[in-house]
VMD Tcl script that draws the C-alpha trace (Angstrom):
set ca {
  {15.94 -4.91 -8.97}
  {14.18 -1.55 -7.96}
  {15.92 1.67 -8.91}
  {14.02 4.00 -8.01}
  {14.89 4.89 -4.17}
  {10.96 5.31 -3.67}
  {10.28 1.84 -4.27}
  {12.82 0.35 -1.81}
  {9.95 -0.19 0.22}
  {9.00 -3.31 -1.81}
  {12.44 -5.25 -1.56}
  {12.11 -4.55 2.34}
  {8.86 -5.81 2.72}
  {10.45 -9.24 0.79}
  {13.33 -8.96 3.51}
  {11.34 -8.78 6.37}
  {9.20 -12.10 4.73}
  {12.14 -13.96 4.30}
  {13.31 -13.27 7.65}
  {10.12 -14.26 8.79}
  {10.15 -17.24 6.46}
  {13.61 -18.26 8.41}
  {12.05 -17.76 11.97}
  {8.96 -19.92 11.49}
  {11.46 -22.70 9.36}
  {13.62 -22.93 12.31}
  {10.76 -23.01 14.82}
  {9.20 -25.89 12.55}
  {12.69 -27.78 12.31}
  {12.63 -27.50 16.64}
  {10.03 -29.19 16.59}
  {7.78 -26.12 18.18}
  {4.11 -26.14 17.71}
  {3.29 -23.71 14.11}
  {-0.28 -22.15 14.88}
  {-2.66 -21.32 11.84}
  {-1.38 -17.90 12.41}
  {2.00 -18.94 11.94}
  {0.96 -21.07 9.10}
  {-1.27 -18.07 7.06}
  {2.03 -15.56 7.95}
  {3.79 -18.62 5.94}
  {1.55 -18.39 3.14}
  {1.25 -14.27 3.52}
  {5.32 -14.26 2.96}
  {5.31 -17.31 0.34}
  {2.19 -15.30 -1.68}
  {4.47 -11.83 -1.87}
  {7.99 -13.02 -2.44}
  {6.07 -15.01 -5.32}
  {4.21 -11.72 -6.98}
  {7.63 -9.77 -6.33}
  {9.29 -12.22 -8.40}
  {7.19 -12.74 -11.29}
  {6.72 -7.99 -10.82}
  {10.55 -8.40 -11.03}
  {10.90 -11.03 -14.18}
  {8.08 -9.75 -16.32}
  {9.25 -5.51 -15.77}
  {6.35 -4.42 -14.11}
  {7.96 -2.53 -11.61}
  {10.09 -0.51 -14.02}
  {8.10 2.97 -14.09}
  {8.25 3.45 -18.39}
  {6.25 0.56 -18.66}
  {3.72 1.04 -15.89}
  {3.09 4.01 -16.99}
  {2.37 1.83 -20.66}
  {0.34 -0.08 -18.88}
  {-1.69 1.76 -16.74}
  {-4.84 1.15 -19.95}
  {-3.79 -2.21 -20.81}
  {-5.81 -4.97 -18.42}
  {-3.19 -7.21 -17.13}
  {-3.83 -10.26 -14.87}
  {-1.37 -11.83 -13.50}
  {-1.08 -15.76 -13.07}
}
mol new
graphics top color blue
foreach p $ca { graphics top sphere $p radius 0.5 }
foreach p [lrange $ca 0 end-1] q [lrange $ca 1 end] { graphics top cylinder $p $q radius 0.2 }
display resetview
């Protein structure tokens, strides 16, 4: 995934959502009330481990090609 020690950052930000993600599942699944502010840390989580992943499959974390890139207007979809 990331192999450069500097940007381990990134993969534990997406640990710390997907723990979250499991917390606010299993509250949902008791049966608990979910605030808005549980719901928008939902879509917060949902909304990073989704960029990380298409960062990830597309290379744009790999540092030869941002630095490629860095003149090139890309938008991501």
């Amino acid at each position: 995934m990331h192999t450069n020690p500097r940007d381990n950052w990134l993969q534990e930000v997406g640990d710390f959502c997907v723990a979250t993600l499991e917390d606010l599942n299993d509250k949902a699944q008791e049966g608990e009330y979910v605030s808005p502010t549980d719901q928008t840390m939902t879509d917060l989580c949902m909304g990073y481990l989704f960029l990380l992943s298409v960062c990830n499959t597309e290379g744009l974390l790999d540092p030869s090609k941002i630095q490629n890139s860095i003149d090139k207007n890309i938008t991501i979809h």
